[in-house]
N, C-alpha and C positions, 0 to 999 in steps of 0.2 A: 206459079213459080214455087210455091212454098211445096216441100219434098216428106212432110211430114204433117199430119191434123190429127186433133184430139175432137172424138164425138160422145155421146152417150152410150154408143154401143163397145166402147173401149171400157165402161166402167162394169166393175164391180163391188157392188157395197158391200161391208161386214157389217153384220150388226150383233147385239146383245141381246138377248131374251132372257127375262125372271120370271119365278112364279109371280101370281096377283094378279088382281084385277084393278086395270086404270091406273095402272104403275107405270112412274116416269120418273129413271134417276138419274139425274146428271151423274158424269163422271170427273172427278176431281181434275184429273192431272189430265183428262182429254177433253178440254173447252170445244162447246158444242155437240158434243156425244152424250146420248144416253143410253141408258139398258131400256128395256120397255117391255112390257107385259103383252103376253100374248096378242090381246082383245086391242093393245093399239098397235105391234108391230104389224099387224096387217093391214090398215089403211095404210101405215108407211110404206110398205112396200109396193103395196098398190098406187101411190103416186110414184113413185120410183119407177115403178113401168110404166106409167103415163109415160113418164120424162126419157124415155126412151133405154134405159137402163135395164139390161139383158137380165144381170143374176146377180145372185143376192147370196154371202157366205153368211151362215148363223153359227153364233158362238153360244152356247148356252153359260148361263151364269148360278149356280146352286148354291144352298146358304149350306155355312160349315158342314151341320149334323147329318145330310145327306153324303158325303163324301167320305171316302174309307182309306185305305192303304192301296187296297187294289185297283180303285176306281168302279165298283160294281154298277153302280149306276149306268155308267155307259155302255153296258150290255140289256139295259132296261127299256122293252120295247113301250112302254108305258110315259118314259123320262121326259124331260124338258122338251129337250133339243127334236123329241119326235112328236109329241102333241104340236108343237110348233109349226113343223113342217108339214102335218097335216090339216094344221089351219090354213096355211102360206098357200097352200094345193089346192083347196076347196074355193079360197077366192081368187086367187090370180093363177090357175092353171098354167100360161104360156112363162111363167117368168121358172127362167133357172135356177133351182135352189140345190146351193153346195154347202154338204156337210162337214165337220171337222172331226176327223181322226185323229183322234191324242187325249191319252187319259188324263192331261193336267186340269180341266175344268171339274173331276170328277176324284183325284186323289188328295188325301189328307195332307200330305205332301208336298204336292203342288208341281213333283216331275212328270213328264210325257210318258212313264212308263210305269210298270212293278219294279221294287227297288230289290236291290240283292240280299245277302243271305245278312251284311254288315250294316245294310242301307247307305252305303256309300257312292253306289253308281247303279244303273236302272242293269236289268234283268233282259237282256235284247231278245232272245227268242222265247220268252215266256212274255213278254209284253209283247210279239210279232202276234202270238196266237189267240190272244184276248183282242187286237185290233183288226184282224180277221174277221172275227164273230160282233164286233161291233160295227163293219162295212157292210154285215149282211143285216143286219138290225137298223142300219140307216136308210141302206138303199129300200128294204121294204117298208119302210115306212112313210116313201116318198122322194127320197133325196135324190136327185141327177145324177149328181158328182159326190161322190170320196173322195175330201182331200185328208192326204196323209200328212201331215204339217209335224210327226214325231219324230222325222229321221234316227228312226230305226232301221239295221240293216235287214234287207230283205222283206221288207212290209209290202210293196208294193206286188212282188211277185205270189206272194200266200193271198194278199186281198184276194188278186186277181180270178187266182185262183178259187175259193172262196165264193165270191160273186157268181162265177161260170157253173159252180155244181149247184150254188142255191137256185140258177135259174133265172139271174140276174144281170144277162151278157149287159143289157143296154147300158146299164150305169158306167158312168166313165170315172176314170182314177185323175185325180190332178196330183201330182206330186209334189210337195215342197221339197224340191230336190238338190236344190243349194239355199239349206236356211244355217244360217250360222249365229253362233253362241252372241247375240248383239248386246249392247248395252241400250240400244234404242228400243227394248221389249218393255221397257217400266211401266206403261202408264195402260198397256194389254193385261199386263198382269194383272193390275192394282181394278183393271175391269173387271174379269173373272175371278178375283181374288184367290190367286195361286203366285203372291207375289214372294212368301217367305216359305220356307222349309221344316219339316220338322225331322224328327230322328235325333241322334247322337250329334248330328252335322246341323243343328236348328240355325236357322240364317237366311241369307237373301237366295235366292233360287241361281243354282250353278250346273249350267248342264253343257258345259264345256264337253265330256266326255262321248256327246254324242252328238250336238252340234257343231260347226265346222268354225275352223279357225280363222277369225277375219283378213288375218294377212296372206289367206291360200288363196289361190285362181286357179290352180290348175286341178288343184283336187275337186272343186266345185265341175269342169270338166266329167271327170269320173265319175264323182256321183250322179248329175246327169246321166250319162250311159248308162250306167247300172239302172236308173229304175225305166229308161225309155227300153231298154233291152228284156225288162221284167214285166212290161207291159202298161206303163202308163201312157194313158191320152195325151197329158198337158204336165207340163214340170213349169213348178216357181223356181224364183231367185226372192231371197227374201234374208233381210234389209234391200229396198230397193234403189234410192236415192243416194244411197255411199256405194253403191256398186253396179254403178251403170255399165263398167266396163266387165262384169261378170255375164250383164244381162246381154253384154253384144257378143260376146265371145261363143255363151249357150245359146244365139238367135243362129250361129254363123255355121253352129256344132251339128245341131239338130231339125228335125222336118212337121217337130211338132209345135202346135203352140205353146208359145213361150210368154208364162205372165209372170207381172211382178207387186208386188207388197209395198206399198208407200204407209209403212208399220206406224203404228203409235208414239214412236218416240220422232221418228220425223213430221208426223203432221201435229204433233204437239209443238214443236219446233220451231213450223212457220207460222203459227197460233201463234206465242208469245211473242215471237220478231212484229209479228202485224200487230198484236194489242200495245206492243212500246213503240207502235209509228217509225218502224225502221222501214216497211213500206208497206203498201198497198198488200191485202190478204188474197185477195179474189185476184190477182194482176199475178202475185207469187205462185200462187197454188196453181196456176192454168201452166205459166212459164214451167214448175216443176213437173207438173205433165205430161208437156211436150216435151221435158227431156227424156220420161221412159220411153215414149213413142219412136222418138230420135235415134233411140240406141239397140231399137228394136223389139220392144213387149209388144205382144198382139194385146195385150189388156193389162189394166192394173187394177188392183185393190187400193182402194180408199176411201177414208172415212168421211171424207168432204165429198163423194159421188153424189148424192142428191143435191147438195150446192152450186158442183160445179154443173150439172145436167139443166136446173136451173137456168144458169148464165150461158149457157149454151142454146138453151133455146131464147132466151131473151136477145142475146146475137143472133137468131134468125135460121139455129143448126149447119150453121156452115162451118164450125169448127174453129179451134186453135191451130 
């Protein structure tokens, strides 16, 4: 009778990668999460595909001195995020690995993009053309998926582009294609440490101007179409959890799949609600879930997927 179940093949883990060896660091503001050094994110991962969990997004994490204005790094076939994923390839071949498009891991700055002539707002089609050349830098290096997670316009159409002359049809585009300016970004930030700004404008990261307005629906719409019409695989919605009713609207709109983000500032959330006994963590976290599932993601990201994969198979994998 139940019209909707949560499995392990619904999840997608993000995870964090640092340089070092036998590196494990908790994350302040996201109890339970750590970044993790090459040499142990890959047994992680490897029980992660035990536990039935499809793919795996990697966020790389870099200390200050490597990070610049432009983000050079991220066109660095040498860099973090691709030694990584050719460890990730070498032992768990069948497992999905999705890359991240967006210079903020990699700028001094800490925007998704090259900033302008003022540094006052990011530079769109001069940071289109640097995240081009760093889809082709990922994809050969292993990665499945290019997710574009910098809502820029027209990123998805030059990737695609991009991809097809390097000879890289197979790689697929996920789109974060309704991500909007959230306040629930805090505790992602403060992971990859691109939580403050610098420039004339030094302060907390505000990317209003190219992220989408929390109180729009319909524009979330549009952007959709634009990048399914420009060529992506799979479009996100992201915040996911304050926006289910975005996530059914783009389920109802489109023919592709449709995932969504259970972001850092919501699974810090029901962290704290569960550590001051407002209820049960492992009861919350499955309930919120099954409300993405409810409203229609074919999958979600989150940071509790190995938890929840867990208690999935300790109930027997029949699901929420």
């Amino acid at each position: 009778m139940r019209e909707s179940t949560l499995s392990s093949a619904d999840l997608i883990w993000p995870v964090f990668v640092v340089e070092g060896d036998r590196l494990r660091e908790p994350v302040s503001t996201l109890p339970g999460v750590e970044r993790l050094s090459i040499d142990l994110l890959v047994p992680a991962a490897r029980e992660a595909a035990l536990l039935g969990i499809p793919a795996i997004a990697v966020f790389p994490v870099l200390a200050p001195h490597k990070k610049d204005a432009r983000g050079s790094g991220a066109l660095d076939p040498s860099g973090l995020a691709c030694r990584a994923v050719r460890a990730l390839k070498d032992a768990v071949p069948d497992l999905v690995l999705i890359g991240d498009i967006a210079l903020d891991p990699y700028t001094s700055h800490g925007h998704d993009g090259v900033l302008d002539a003022d540094e006052r707002d990011v530079d769109n089609d001069e940071t289109v053309a640097i995240l081009a050349s760093m889809a082709v830098v990922h994809a050969r290096a292993g990665f499945d998926v290019v997710a574009t997670s910098d809502m820029m316009d027209g990123r998805v159409a030059a990737i695609r582009r991009a991809l097809d002359e390097a000879g890289l049809t197979a790689t697929a585009i996920l789109a974060y294609a309704a991500k909007y300016a959230s306040a629930f970004y805090g505790p992602f930030r403060d992971a990859v440490g691109s939580s403050r700004a610098g420039g004339p404008v030094a302060g907390p990261i505000d990317k209003r101007t190219y992220q989408m307005d929390p109180a729009n629906r319909r524009e979330a719409l549009r952007e959709v179409a634009l990048d399914v019409a420009e060529g992506a695989d799979m479009v996100m919605v992201k915040p996911g959890m304050l926006y289910l009713d975005v996530v059914r609207e783009v389920r109802e709109a489109v023919d592709v799949p449709v995932l969504a983000y259970q972001v850092s500032g919501e699974y810090a959330m029901l962290r704290a609600a569960a550590e001051a006994s407002a209820f049960a963590w492992e009861d919350a976290l499955l309930e919120s879930l099954a409300g993405f599932k409810r409203a229609g993601a074919d999958a979600v990201l989150t940071y509790a997927a190995v938890e929840v994969a867990r208690r999935l198979q300790q109930d027997g994998g029949h699901g929420r």
